[in-house]
C-alpha positions as CSV (number, residue, x, y, z in Angstrom):
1,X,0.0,0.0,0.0
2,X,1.0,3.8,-0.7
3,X,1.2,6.0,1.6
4,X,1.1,10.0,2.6
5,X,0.5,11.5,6.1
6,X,-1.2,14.2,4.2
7,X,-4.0,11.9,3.4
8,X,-4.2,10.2,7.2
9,X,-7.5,10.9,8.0
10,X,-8.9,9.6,4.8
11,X,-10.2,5.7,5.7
12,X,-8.6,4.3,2.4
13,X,-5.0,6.1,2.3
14,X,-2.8,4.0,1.0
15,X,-5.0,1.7,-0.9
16,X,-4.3,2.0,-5.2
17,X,-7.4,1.3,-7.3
18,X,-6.2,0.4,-10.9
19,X,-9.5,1.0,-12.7
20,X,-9.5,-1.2,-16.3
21,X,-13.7,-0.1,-16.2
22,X,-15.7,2.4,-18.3
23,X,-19.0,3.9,-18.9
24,X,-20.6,3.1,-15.5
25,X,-21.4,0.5,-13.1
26,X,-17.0,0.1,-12.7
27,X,-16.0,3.1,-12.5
28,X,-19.0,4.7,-10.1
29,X,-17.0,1.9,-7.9
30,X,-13.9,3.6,-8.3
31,X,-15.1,6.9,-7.7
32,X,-16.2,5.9,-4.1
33,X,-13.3,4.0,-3.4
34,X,-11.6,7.1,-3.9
35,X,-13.8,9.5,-2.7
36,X,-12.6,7.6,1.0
37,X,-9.4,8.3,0.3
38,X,-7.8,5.3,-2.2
39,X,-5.5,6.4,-5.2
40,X,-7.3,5.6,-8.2
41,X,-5.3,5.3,-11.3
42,X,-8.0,5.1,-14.4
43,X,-6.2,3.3,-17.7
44,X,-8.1,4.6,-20.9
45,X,-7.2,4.0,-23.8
46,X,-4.9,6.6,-25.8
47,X,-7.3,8.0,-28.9
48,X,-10.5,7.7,-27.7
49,X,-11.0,6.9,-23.7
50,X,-14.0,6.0,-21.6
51,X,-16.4,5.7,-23.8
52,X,-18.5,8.2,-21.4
53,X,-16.0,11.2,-23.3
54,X,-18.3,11.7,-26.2
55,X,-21.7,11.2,-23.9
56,X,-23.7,14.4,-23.0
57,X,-22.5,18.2,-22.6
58,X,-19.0,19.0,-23.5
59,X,-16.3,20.5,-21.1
60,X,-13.4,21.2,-22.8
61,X,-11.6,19.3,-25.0
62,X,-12.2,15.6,-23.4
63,X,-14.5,15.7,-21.0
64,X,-18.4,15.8,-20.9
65,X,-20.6,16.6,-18.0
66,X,-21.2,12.3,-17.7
67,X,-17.3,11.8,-17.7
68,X,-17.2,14.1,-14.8
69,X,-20.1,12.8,-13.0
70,X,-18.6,9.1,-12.2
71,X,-14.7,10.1,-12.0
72,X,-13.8,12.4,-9.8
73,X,-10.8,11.4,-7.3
74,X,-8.9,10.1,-10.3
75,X,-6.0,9.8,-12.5
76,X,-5.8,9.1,-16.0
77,X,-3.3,6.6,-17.6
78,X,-3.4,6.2,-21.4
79,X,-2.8,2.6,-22.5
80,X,-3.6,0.7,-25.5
81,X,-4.3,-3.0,-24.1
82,X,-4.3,-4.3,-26.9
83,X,-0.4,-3.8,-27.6
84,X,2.4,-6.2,-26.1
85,X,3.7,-3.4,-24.6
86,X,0.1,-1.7,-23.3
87,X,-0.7,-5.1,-21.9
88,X,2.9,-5.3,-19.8
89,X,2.7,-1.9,-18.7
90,X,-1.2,-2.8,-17.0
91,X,0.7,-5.7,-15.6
92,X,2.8,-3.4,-14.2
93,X,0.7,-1.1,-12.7
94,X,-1.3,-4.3,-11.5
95,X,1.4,-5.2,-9.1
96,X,1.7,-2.1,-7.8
97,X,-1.8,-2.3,-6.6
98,X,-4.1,-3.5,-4.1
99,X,-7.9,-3.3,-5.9
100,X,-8.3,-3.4,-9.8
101,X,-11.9,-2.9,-11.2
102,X,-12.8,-4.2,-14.7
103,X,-15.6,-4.6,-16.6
104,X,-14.5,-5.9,-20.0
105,X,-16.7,-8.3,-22.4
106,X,-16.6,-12.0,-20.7
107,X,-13.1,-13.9,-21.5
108,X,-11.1,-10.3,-22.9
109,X,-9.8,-9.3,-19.9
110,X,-8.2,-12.7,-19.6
111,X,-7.1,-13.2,-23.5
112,X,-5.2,-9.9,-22.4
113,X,-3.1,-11.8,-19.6
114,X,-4.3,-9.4,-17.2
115,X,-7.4,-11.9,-15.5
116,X,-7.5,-12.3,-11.7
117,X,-6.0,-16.4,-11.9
118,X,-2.8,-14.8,-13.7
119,X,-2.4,-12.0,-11.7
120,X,-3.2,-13.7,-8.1
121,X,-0.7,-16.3,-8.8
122,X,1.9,-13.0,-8.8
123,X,0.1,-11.2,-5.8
124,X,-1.7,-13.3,-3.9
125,X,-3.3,-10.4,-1.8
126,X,-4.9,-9.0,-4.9
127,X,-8.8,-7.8,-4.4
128,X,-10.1,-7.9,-8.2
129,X,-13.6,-7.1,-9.1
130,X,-15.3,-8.1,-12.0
131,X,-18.6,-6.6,-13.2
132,X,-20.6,-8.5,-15.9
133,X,-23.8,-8.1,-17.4
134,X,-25.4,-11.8,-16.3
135,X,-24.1,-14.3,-14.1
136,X,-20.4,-15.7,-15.0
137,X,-20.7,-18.6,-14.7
138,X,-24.1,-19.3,-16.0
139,X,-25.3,-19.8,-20.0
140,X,-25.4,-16.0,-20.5
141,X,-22.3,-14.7,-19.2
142,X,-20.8,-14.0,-22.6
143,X,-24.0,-11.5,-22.9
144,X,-22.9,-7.6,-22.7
145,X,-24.8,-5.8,-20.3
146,X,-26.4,-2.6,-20.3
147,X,-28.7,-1.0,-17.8
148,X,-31.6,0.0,-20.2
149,X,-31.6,-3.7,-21.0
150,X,-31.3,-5.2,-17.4
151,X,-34.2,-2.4,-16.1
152,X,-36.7,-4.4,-18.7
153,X,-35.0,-7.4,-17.6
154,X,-35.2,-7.4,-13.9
155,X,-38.6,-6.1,-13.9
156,X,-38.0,-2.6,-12.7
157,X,-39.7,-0.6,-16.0
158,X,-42.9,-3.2,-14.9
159,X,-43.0,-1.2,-11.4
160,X,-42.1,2.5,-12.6
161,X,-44.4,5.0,-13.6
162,X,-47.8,5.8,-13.8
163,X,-50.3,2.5,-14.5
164,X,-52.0,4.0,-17.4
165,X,-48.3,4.2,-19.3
166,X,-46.1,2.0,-20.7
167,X,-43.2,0.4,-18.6
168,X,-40.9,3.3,-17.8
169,X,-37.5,3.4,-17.3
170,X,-35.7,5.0,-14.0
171,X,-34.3,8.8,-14.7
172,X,-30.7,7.7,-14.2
173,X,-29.2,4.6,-14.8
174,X,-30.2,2.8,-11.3
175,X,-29.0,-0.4,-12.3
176,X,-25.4,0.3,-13.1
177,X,-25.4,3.1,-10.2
178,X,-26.3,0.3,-7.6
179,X,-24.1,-2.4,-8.7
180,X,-21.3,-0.1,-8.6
181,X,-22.3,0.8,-4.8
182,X,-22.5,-3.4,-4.5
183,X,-19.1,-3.5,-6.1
184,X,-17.8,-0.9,-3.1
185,X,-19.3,-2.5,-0.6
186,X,-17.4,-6.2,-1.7
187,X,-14.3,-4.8,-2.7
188,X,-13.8,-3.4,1.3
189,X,-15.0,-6.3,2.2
190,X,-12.4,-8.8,0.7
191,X,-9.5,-5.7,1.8
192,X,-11.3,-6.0,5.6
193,X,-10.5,-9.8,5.0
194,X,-7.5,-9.1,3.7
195,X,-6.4,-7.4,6.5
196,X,-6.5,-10.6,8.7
197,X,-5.4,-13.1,6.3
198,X,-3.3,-11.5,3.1
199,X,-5.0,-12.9,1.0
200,X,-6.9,-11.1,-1.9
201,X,-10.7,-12.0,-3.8
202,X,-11.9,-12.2,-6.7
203,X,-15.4,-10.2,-6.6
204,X,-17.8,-10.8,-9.3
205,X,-20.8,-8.3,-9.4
206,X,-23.5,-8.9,-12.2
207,X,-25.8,-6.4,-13.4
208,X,-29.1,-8.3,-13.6
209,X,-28.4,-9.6,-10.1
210,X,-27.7,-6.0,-8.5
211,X,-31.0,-4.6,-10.8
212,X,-33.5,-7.8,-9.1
213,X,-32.2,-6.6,-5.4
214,X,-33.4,-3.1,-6.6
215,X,-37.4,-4.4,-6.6
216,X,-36.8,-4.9,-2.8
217,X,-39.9,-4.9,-1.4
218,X,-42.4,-4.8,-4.4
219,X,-39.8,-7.8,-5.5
220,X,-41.1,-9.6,-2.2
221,X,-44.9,-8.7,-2.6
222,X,-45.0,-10.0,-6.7
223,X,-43.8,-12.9,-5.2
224,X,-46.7,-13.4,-2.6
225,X,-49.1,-12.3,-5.2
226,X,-48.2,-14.6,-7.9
227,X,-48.3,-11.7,-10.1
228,X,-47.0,-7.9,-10.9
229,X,-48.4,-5.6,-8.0
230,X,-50.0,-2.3,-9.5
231,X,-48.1,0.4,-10.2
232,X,-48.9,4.0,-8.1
233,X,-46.5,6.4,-10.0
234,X,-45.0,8.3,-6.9
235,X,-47.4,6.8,-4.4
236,X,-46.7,4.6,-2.2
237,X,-48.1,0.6,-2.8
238,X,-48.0,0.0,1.3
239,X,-48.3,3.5,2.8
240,X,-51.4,6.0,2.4
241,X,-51.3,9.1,1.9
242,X,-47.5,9.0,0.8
243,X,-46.6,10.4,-2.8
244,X,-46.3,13.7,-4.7
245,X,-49.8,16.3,-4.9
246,X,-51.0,19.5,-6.4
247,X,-51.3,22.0,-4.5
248,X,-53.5,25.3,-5.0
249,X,-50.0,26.6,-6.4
250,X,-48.1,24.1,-7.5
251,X,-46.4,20.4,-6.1
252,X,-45.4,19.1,-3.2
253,X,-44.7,15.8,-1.4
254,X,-46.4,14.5,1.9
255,X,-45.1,11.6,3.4
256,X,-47.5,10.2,6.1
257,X,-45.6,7.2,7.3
258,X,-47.9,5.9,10.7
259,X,-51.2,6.1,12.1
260,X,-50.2,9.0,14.5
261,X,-49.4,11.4,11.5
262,X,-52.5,10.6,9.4
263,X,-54.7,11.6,12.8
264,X,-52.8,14.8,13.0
265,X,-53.0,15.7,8.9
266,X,-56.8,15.3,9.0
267,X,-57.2,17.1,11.9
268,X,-54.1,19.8,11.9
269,X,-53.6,20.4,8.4
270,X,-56.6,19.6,6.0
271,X,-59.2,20.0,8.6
272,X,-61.2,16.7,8.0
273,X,-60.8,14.9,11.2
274,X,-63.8,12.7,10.2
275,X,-61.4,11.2,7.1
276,X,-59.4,10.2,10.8
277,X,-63.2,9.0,12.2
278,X,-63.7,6.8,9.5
279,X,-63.2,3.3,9.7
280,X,-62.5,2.3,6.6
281,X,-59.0,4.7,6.9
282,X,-58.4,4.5,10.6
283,X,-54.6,2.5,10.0
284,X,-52.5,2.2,7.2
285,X,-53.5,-1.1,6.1
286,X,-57.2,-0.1,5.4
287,X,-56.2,3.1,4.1
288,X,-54.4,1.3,1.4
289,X,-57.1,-1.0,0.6
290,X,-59.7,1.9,0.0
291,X,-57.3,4.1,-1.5
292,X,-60.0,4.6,-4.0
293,X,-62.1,6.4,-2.0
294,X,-59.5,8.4,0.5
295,X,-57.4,9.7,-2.5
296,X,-60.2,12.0,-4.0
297,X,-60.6,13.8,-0.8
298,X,-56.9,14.2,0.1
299,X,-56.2,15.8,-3.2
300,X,-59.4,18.2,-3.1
301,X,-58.7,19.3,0.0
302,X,-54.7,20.1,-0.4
303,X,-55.4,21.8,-3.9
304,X,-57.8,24.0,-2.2
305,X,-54.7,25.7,-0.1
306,X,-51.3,27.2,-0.9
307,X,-48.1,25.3,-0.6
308,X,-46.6,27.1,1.8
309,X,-49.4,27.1,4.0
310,X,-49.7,23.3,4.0
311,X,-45.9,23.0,4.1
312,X,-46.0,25.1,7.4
313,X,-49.1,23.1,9.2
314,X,-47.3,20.0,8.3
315,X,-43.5,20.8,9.4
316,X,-45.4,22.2,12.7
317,X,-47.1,18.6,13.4
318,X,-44.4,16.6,12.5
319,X,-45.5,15.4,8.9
320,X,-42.6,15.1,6.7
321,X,-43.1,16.9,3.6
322,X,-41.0,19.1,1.2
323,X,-41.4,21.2,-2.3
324,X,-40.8,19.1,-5.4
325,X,-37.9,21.4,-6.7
326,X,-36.4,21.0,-9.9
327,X,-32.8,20.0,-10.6
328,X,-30.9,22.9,-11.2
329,X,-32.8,24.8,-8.1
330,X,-32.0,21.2,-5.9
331,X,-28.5,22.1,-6.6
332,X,-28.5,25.4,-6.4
333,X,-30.6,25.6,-3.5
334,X,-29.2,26.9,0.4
335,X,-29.2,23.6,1.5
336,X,-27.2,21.9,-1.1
337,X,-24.7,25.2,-0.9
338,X,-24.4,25.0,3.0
339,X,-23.8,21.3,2.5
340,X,-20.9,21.6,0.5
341,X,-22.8,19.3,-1.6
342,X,-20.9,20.7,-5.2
343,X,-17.5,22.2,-5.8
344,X,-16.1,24.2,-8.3
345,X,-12.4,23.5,-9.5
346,X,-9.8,25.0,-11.4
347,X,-9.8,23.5,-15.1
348,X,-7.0,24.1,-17.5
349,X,-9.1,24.5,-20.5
350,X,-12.4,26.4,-19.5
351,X,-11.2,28.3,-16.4
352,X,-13.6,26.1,-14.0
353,X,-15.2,23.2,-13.8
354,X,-18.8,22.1,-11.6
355,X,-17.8,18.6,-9.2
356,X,-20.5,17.0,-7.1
357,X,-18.9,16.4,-3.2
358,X,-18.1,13.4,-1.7
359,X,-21.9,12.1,0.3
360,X,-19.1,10.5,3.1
361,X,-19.2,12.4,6.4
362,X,-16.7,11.0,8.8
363,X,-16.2,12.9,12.3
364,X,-18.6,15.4,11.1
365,X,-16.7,16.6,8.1
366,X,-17.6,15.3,4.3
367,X,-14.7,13.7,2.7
368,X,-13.0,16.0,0.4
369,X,-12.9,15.7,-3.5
370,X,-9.1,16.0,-3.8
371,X,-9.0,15.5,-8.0
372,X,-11.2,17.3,-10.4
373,X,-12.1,14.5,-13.2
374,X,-8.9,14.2,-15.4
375,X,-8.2,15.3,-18.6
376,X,-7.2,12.4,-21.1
377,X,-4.6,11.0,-19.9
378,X,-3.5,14.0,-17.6
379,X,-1.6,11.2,-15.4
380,X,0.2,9.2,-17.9
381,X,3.7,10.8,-17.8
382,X,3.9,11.4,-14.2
383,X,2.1,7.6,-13.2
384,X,4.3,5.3,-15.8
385,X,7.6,7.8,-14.6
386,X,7.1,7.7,-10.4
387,X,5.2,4.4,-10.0
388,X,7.2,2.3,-12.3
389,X,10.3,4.2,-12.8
390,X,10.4,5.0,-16.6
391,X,12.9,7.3,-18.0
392,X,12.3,9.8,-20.6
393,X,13.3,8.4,-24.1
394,X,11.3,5.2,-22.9
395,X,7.8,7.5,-22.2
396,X,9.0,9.2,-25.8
397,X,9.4,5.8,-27.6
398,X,5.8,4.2,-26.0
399,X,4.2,7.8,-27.3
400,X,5.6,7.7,-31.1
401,X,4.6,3.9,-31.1
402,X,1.4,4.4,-29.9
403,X,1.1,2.6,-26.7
404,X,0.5,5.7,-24.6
């Protein structure tokens, strides 16, 4: 392991991610591995890099606001794997470190000679992490995964959206966001284990497995029912009232989670304490099974008043409930701002550059984002010169021929 008394209070100094991933699921596991404190060390290749480069709103001359928003706490390392050279330089930089994160198509990462049997037989401490689309060791793990894909798969467009549209897919890609948490979680667990043994993993994270774990608890009731369980848009299938209304003035969100706040919001905040009277919505459980007839009066009666009124009875009683704000005023808003919830960095080409924070708070203080996303290959010179000790003329020769 590295190490750098500047970085002691950070939980992973001295851990070195090499990160072989791209697009998402791989490298949002880097990113939080280094957002506690690893060095992560992102190989790309040398033209074209993460594929994620040409996605969405340009900064500069290689980046783009989707590039930026999964690698942050980074370096970049340009090297074409598919050279002699490229693939002995990885091998390298693979025994120099203590996690590597890939998520090449099934069997490339090992025609490469860089697969976790070859490179545990060198280090046997070696935490590796392979992501997949399916299962790899089942009949489809040669199947490339994507998250669009696994949503329809896993059943997660069945239980989005409203029930008179079509199967909807999440905003952001939840699938690949959640298996790269997964990932996170694993890889500190095989370096906890590793700890008290010395000996490394191999952690295998699949897409469609991650994406089924994400039904949670409509997962477990489609189950019981035998069949799909309707879909509420953003209600709530097991709690009422719980979802997103129209107020006289616009939306807002009211969260009702026990029988205690339901009294008080009939009798506090809409004024209909005979809605808390009747037996038909007295707990939760009846309430959801004549939604039908609560919901109408619930929404009459909060778009008869002004958001800020209701906002105000409710906070005062205990109900949670908030505005429905949209993204740029989210993250422009006091309470991102206070939070320190997004930074803005020096960038070489366009003068600054927007990075989201670190969401780790240890002893009261959020982990600090100590990289700006790189630049392609911003790290190659100084990584291939300090970490493995090449000269010069031999960074000038791999450059002319391509390698870097």
């Amino acid at each position: 392991m590295t190490t750098d008394s500047k970085l002691g209070k950070l939980p992973l100094a001295g851990v070195r991610v090499l990160d072989l991933s791209r697009v998402l699921a791989g490298p949002w596991c880097a990113m939080a591995l280094g957002d506690l404190g690893a060095e992560v060390i992102k190989v790309e290749h040398p033209q074209r890099g993460d594929d994620t480069r040409d996605w969405g709103m340009r900064i500069g001359s290689t980046e783009t606001a989707y590039f930026n928003s999964v690698n942050r706490n980074k370096r970049s390392v340009c090297l074409d794997l598919k050279t002699p050279e490229g693939q002995e330089l990885a091998r390298a930089l693979i025994r120099k470190s203590d996690v590597v994160i890939q998520n090449f198509k099934f069997g490339d990462i090992e025609r490469l000679g860089l697969g976790y049997e070859e490179m545990s037989k060198e280090q046997p401490g070696l935490v590796y992490c392979s992501i997949t689309g399916y299962d790899r060791t089942g009949p489809e793990a040669a199947r490339p995964g994507y998250d669009l894909v696994i949503q329809g798969e896993a059943g997660l467009m069945a239980l989005n959206g409203e029930p008179t549209q079509p199967p909807l897919k999440f905003g952001v890609a939840a699938v690949d966001m959640m298996t790269g948490m997964y990932a996170a979680q694993a890889v500190l667990a095989a370096l906890f284990q590793r700890e008290k043994t010395g000996q490394g993993r191999h952690v295998g994270m699949a897409l469609f497995d991650c994406g089924l774990m994400i039904s949670a608890y409509y997962g477990l009731e489609a189950l019981l029912r035998g069949n799909d369980p309707p879909r509420f848009g953003n209600g709530h299938p097991s709690i009422m009232p719980y979802g997103v209304y129209e107020a006289a003035d616009g939306p807002l969100v009211v969260a009702v989670g026990n029988n205690g706040q339901y009294l008080r919001f009939c009798t506090d905040v809409i004024d209909r304490p005979d809605l808390a009277s009747d037996e038909r919505f007295r707990t939760n459980i009846t309430r959801t099974v004549h939604r039908d007839e609560l919901m109408p009066e619930i929404r009459r009666e909060l778009a008869s008043r002004k958001r800020a009124e209701l906002l105000e009875r409710m906070s005062k009683v205990g109900i949670p409930c908030g505005e429905v704000a949209g993204l740029h005023e989210a993250l422009t808003s006091r309470r991102a701002v206070e939070g320190g919830l997004v930074n803005t960095m020096d960038h070489p080409e366009v003068g600054s550059v927007h990075v989201m924070a670190s969401p780790y708070r240890f002893d009261g203080e959020r982990l600090p984002v100590r990289r700006a996303p790189p630049q392609l290959g911003e790290g190659t010179q100084e990584v291939l010169r300090d970490l493995l000790g090449l000269d010069e003329d031999r960074l000038a020769g791999l450059k002319a021929r391509g390698v870097v």
